[in-house]
N, C-alpha and C positions, 0 to 999 in steps of 0.2 A: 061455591062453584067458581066463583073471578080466579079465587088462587087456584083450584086446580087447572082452568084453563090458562091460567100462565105457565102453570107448570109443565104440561103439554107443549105449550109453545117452545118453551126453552128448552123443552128435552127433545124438541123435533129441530131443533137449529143446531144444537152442538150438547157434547156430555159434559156433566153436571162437575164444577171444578172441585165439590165439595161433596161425600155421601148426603144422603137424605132418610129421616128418620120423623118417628112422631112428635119428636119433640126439639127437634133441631133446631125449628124456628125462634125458638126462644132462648139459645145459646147462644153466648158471645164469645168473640174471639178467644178471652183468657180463660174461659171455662174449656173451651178445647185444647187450651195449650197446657192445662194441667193432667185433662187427659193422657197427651202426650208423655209429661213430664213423669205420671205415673206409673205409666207402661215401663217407660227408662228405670226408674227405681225397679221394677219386677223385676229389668233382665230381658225386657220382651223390647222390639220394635213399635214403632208409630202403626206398622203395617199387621203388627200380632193382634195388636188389643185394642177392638172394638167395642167401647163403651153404649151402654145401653139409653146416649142421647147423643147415637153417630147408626148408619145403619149398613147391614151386611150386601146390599144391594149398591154394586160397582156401577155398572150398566146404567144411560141415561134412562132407557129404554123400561129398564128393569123398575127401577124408582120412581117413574111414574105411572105407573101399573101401580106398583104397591099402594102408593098414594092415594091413587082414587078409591082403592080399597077402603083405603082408613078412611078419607074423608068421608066416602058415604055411608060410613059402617058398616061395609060389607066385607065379608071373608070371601076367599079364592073359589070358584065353584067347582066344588067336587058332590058328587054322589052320596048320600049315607052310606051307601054300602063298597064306596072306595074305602079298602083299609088299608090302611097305612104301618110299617113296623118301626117302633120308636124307641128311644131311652132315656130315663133321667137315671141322673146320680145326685146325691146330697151328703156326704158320709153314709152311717153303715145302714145297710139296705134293709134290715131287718123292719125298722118302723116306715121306710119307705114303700116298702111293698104294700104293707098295711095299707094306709094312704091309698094310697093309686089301686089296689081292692073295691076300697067302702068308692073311689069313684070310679068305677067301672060298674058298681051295683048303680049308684043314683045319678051319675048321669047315664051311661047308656042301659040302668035298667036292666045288669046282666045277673043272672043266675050263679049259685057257686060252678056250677059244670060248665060255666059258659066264661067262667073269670081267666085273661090272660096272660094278670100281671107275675108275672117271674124274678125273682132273684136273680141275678148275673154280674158279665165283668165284661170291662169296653175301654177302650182308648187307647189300646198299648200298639207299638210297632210293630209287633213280633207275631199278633197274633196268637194262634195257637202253638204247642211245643207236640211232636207228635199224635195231634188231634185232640190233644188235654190241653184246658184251662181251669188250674184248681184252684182251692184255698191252701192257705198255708198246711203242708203238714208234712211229719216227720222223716219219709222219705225224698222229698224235695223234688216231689215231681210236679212239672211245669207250673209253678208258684205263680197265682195272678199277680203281686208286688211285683214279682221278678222279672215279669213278661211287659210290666208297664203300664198294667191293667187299672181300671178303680171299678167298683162297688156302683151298680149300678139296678136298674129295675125297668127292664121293658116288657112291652105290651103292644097288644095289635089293636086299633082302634080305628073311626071311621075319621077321616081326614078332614070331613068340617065339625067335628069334636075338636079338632088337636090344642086351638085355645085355650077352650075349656079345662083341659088338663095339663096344659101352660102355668093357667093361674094356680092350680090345685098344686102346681112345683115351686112356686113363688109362694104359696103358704108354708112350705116349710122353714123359711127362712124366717129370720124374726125379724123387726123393723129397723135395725142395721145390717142386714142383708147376709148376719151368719147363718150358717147351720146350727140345730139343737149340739151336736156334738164339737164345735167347732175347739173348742181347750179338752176334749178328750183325745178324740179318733181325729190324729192329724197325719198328714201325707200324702203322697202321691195317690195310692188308694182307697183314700177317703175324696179329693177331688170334687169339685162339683162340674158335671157335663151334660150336656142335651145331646141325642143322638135326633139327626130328624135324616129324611132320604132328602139327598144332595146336600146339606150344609147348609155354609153361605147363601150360596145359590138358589135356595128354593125360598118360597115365599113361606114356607114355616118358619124360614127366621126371622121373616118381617112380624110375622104373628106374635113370635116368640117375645120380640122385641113390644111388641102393641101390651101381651099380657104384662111383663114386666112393670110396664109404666103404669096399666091400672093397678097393680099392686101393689104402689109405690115406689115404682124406680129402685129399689136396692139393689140391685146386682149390676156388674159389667159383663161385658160378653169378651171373648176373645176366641179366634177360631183357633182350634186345635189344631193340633202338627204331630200326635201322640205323646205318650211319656211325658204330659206336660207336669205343669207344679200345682202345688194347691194353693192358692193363693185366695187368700179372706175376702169375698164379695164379688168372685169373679165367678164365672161360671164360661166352659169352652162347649163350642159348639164343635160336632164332631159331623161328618156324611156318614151315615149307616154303610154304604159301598165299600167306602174306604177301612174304617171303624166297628165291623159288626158286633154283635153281641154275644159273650156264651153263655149259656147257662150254667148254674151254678149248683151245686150241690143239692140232692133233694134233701139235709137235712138243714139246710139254710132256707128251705124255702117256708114262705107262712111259720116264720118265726117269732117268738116273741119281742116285743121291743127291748130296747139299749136300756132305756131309762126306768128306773123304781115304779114300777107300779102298769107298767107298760105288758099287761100280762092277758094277751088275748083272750077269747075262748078256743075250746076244746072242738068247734066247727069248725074254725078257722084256722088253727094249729093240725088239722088234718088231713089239711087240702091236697099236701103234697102229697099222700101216703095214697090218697084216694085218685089222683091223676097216675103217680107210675102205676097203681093196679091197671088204668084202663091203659097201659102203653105205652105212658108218656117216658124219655129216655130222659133223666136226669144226668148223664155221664158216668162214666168209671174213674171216678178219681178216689185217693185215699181219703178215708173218713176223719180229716182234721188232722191235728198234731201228737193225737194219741191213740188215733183209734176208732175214737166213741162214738162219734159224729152226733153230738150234741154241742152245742154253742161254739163251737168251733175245734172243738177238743177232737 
């Protein structure tokens, strides 16, 4: 409590010359000037790439708010029933759906007809191309690569969850903070991004930044600007406003995973078939690069 009441004081006297993060305090000079020096090898700014022991909170104001958050252990007070719309990405979305499924069942307990994780595509500039955003296929209509898009999986969930499903995006990484696919499915639309509403700005990304660290600090943050690059261990924070989500094909959706052995069941592999029946609109895009609309084809 001494530190947070200094921190109070100092952020009511004048703003903070330095971000503030959970783990800041224990950073020294040259661990931040590598940061820096890091960002410069990417091609990014000091001001792009916000490592995940520097924090998204500008505002003196803002960072000490956050602050007391953490220190007391407390998260931002929201509602159960404020839901919020969100998005990860990690490479290819097929086992990431999966994931973020099995936790929508055991943490909030949801039902197959009540699951909201989707397949989709986020971060591009462009948006949509006359209201398509596809996957690749052989007519070359509105290509998510092309549009600046990557592979992504959101979901609508209650806003004092969103941690919780923070860390569940930090497990897929391994304990050098790649993705499973990271020497396969590389590029732009493999990318790793967090969509949260407001971005920077919102105290989802202080959260973001809190989960991070209990799961070991692997990953950096940098806010997104669209069209960004994939870069190993980083992962960009995007504003859903700015950033939003499309959805992706119904026959990407509740697919089986990337990897040997990654071979759902026949419950779960039906899910999509069983939502467009009751309505849901999957898009009018062409079925892949052949046709099939199976695995991409």
């Amino acid at each position: 409590m001494k530190v947070l009441l200094l921190l109070l004081l100092q952020g009511a006297a004048n703003a903070w010359t330095a971000p503030l993060s959970p783990t800041a305090a224990r950073l020294s000079s040259p661990a931040r000037t590598q940061t820096a020096l890091a960002a410069n090898k990417h091609g990014l700014g000091d001001d792009d790439v916000t490592s995940s022991r520097r924090s998204f909170l500008t505002s003196s104001a803002a960072a000490v708010l956050a602050s007391a958050a953490i220190s007391s252990n407390a998260r931002p007070s929201f509602a159960d029933d404020d839901l919020i719309d969100v998005y990860f990405g990690c490479g290819c979305f097929w086992h990431v759906q999966h994931e973020f499924v099995e936790a929508e069942r055991t943490i909030l307990g949801r039902s197959d007809d009540q699951i909201t994780s989707r397949a989709g595509y986020a971060g591009g500039k462009a948006g949509a191309l006359d209201g398509k955003v596809c996957y690749h296929n052989a007519q070359n209509i509105a290509d998510y690569g092309k549009l600046g898009h990557a592979e992504v999986v959101s979901m609508r969930i209650p806003a004092s969850k969103f941690e919780d499903f923070a860390v569940e995006y930090f497990k897929l990484f391994d304990k050098d903070g790649l993705r499973p696919d990271q020497w396969g499915d590389r590029g732009t639309e493999y990318r790793n991004l967090v969509g949260i509403p407001g971005g920077k700005s919102s105290p989802f990304a202080e959260l973001l930044v809190k989960a991070s660290v209990a799961t070991g600090d692997k990953l950096d943050f940098a806010v997104g600007k669209g069209d960004d690059k994939d870069l190993p261990k980083v992962s960009f924070i995007m504003d859903t406003a700015d950033y939003p989500v499309f959805v992706a094909e119904q026959y990407h959706q509740f697919h089986d995973g990337f990897k040997f052995g990654e071979n759902y069941p026949d419950s779960y592999n039906s899910l999509g078939a069983k939502f467009a029946k009751k309505g849901e609109d999957f898009g009018k895009c062409p079925n892949g690069m052949m046709g099939i609309g199976l695995g991409g084809l």
